[in-house]
N, C-alpha and C positions, 0 to 999 in steps of 0.2 A: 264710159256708159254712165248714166245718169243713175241714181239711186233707185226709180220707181220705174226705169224701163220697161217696157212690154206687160205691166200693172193696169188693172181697172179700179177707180175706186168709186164710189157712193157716198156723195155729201150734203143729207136731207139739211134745210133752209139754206141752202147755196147761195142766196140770191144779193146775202149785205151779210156785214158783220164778221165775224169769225168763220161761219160756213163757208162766204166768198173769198174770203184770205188764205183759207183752204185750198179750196179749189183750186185758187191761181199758180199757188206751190206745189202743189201735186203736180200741176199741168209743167210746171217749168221743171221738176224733177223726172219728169217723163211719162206722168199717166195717163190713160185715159181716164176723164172725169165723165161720173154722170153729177146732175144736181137736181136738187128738188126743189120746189116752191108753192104757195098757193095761189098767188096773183100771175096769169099767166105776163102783163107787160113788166114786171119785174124780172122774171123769168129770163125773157129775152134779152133785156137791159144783159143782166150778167153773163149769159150768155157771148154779148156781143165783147161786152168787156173782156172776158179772157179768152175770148178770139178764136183757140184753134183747142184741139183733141178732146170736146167737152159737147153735149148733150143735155139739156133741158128738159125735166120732165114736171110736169105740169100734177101733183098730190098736196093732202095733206094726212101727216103723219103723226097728227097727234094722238091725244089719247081723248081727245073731244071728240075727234072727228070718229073714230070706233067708236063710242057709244052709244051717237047717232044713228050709223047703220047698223048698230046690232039691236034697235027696235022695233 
């Protein structure tokens, strides 16, 4: 059994970089990934890259993007 079997995780800016190198290891350790991004054709891109138990969701989660909607 894999380390992270039957696991969900959550990896806000999934899409490049450390987030996406994330993901791909969770998923091969057995998780389900969800990932986050702002650009939805980025999104997909990583998506398509780590292929299987992974989900796309299309935010942003900064601390920019709150202060905006809370005017």
């Amino acid at each position: 059994m894999k380390k992270l079997e039957g696991k969900v995780a959550l990896v806000t800016g999934g899409t490049s970089g450390i987030g996406l190198a994330t993901a791909k290891r969770f998923v091969a350790e057995g998780a389900y990934v969800f990932i986050t991004g702002r650009r939805q054709t980025e999104l997909d891109a990583a998506v398509k890259e780590i292929g299987e138990k992974v989900t796309g969701v299309q935010s942003d989660v900064s601390c920019d993007s709150l202060k905006r909607e809370s005017r």
